[in-house]
C-alpha positions in Angstrom: 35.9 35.1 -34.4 34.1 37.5 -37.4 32.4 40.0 -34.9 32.9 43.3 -36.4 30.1 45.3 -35.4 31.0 47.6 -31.7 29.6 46.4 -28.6 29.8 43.3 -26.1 31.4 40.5 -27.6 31.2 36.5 -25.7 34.1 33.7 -26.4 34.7 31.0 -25.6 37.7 29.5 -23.7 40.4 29.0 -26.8 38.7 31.0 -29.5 40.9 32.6 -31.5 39.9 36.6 -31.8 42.9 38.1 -33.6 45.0 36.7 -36.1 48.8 37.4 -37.0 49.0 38.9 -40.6 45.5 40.0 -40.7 44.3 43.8 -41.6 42.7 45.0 -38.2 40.4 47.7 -38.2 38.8 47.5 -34.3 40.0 46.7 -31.0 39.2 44.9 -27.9 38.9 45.9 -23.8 38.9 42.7 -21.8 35.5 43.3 -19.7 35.7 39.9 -18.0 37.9 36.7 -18.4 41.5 36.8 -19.6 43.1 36.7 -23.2 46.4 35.2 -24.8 48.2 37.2 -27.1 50.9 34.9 -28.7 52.7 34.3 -32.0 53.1 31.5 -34.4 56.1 30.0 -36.0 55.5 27.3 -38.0 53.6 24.7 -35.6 55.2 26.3 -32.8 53.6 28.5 -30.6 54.7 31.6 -28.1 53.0 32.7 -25.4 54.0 36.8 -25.2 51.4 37.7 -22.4 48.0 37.1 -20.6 45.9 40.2 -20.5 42.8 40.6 -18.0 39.6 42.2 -17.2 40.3 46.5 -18.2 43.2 45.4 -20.4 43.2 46.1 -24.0 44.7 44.6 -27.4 44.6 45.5 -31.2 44.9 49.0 -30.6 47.9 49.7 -33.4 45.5 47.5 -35.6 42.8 50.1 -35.4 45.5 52.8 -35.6 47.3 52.1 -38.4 45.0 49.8 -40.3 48.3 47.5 -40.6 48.4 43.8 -40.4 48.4 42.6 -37.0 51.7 42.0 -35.5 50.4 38.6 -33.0 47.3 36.4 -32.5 45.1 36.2 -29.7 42.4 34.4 -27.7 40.4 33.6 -25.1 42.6 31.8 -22.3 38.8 31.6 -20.4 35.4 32.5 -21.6 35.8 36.2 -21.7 33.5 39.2 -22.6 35.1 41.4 -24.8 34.3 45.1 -25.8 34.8 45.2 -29.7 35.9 49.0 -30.3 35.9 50.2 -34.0 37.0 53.5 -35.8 34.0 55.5 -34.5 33.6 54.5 -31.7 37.3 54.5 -30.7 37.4 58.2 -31.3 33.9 59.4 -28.9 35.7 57.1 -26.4 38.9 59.1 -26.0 36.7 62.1 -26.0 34.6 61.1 -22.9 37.1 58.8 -21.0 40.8 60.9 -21.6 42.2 57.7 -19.4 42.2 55.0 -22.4 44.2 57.5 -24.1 46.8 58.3 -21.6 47.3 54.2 -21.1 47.5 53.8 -25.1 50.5 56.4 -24.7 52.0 55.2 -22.1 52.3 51.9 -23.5 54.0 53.2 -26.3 55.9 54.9 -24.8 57.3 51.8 -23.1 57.4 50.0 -26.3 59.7 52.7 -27.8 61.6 52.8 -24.9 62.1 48.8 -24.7 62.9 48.7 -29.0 65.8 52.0 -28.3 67.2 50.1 -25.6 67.7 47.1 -27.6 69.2 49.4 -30.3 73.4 49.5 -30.6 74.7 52.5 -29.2 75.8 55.5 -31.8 79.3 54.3 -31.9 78.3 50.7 -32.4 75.8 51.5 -35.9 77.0 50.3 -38.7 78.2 53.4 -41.1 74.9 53.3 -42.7 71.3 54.6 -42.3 69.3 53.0 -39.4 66.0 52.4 -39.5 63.9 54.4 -36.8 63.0 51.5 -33.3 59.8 49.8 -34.5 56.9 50.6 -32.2 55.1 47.2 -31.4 51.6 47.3 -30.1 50.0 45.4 -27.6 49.7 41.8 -29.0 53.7 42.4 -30.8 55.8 43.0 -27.7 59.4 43.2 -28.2 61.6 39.9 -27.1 65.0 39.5 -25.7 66.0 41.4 -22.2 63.8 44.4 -22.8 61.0 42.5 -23.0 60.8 40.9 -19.6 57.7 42.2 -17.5 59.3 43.5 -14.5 58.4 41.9 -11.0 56.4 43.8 -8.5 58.8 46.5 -6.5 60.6 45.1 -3.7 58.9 45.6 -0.1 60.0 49.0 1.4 60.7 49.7 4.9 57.5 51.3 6.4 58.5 55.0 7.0 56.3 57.7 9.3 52.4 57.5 8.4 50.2 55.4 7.3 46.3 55.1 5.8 43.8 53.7 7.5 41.1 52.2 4.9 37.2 53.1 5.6 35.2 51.2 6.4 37.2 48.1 7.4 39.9 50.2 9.3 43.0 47.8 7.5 46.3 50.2 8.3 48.2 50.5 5.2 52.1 52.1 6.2 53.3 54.6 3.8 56.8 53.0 2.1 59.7 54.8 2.6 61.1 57.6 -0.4 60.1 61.0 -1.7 57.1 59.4 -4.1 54.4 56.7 -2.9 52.3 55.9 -6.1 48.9 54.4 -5.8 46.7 52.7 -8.2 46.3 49.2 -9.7 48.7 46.8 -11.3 48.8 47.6 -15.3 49.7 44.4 -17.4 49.9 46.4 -20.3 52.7 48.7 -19.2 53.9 46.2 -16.9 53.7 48.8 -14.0 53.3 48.0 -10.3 52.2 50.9 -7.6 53.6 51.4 -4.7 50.6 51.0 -3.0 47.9 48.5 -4.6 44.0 50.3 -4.2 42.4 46.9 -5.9 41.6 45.5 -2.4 40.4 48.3 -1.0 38.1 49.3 -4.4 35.8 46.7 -5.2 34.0 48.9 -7.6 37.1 49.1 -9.7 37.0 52.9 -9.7 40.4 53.6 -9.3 42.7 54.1 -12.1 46.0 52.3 -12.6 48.4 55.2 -12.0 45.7 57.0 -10.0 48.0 59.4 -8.0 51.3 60.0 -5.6 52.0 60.7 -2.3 55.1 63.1 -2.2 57.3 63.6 1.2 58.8 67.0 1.0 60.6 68.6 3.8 58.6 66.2 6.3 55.5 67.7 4.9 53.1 65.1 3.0 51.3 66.0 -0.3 49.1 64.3 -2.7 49.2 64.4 -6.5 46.8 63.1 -8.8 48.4 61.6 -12.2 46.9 62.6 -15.8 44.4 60.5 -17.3 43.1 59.5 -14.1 39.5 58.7 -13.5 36.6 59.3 -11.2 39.4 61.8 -9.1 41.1 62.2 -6.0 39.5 64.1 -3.4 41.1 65.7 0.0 38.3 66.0 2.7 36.0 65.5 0.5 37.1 68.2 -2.0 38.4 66.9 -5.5 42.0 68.0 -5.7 43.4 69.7 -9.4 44.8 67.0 -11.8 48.9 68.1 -11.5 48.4 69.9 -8.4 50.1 69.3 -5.4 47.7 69.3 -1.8 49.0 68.9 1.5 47.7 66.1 3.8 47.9 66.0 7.6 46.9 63.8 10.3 43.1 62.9 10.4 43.0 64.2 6.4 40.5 61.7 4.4 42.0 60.8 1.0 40.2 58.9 -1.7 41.2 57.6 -4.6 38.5 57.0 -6.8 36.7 54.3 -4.9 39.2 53.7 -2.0 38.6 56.1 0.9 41.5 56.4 3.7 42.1 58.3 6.8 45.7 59.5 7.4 47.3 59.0 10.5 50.7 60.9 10.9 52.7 60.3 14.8 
């Protein structure tokens, strides 16, 4: 694929769109279909992860102008958003949320390369090279790497949200912090509570905001980054500030509306 002016890009079903070893100068959000990133070796291929519609890949590419660290391509026909230097930098300005996810991934990535590191006392008595970060399409391999599976079921604890308008009851897991948002297959996180039923407008974000249980008192946090807000009775709630909820409260979260109903 040659595209390398910004704006919508169609492919087809097994198109390649990156290449491994290539200088990368844009990036990509998935706006519909699903993408492969994998790496070669030799005539053998690796599959390192299938990204979907509001994912992104080639980020470090555009960052670093450095040769790309895995291939990728369409695993459907997709519609791609090709993002380049310019336009890359009025988009963190007006949507603060791509940024937040591009540092929260490397974060993980830092976090996955340190662990696989040997311990201090383990180092050979020589200089050691600072953990590589990897970006999107070069994620790290061996234990580190595996995606984690989604959080075990809780046991339902007191209160629960009622979603408008189809009334579905949704209890509130047990522990001290409920998140809510959508699954992020670039970070690998899962929420507590999954809004992508309840939002068909995808409005939420993917770590949209918490629930916190404090001395049997409920509160509601919203998470940095976070798009189209949180809103308590209508009122949009302070990004890091904590609101308390009661029975009969409406909460939305971006596009998911709720009702909460404490006994």
């Amino acid at each position: 694929m040659k595209a390398t002016r910004p704006g919508p890009v169609d492919v087809k079903q097994g198109e390649e769109i990156l290449v491994e070893g290539e200088t990368g100068r844009e990036m990509y959000i998935i706006e519909e279909g699903r993408v492969e990133i994998f790496r070669r070796s030799g005539a053998e291929e690796r599959s390192l992860r299938v990204l979907e519609a509001g994912d992104f890949f080639g980020e470090m590419g555009l960052l670093d102008d450095q040769p790309r660290g895995a291939s990728a391509r369409a695993a459907t026909d997709a519609r791609l958003l090709l993002i380049d230097h310019t336009t890359f930098d009025q988009m963190l300005r007006q949507y603060p949320e791509v940024s937040i996810r591009i540092m929260r991934s490397l974060c993980q990535r830092l976090r996955a390369a340190a662990a696989e590191a040997p311990p201090p006392e383990e180092a050979p008595a020589r200089e050691y090279p600072a953990p590589a970060i990897f970006s999107q399409e070069e994620a790290p391999t061996g234990p580190a790497a595996a995606r984690p599976g989604p959080p075990p079921p809780a046991a339902p604890a007191s209160g629960r949200l009622v979603a408008k308008p189809s009334g579905t009851e949704v209890p509130l897991p047990a522990g001290p912090e409920i998140r809510f948002g959508r699954f992020d297959s670039v970070t690998g996180m899962h929420p507590d509570v999954d809004l992508a039923p309840f939002d068909t407008k995808r409005m939420t974000s993917r770590r949209h905001a918490k629930i916190l249980r404090e001395e049997g008192r409920l509160f509601v946090f919203e998470e940095i980054g976070t798009a189209n807000g949180t809103f308590v009775n209508g009122k949009r709630i302070a990004t890091g500030t904590k609101v308390e909820i009661r029975d009969g409260d409406e909460v939305r979260f971006g596009g998911a509306t709720f009702v909460l109903r404490v006994p």
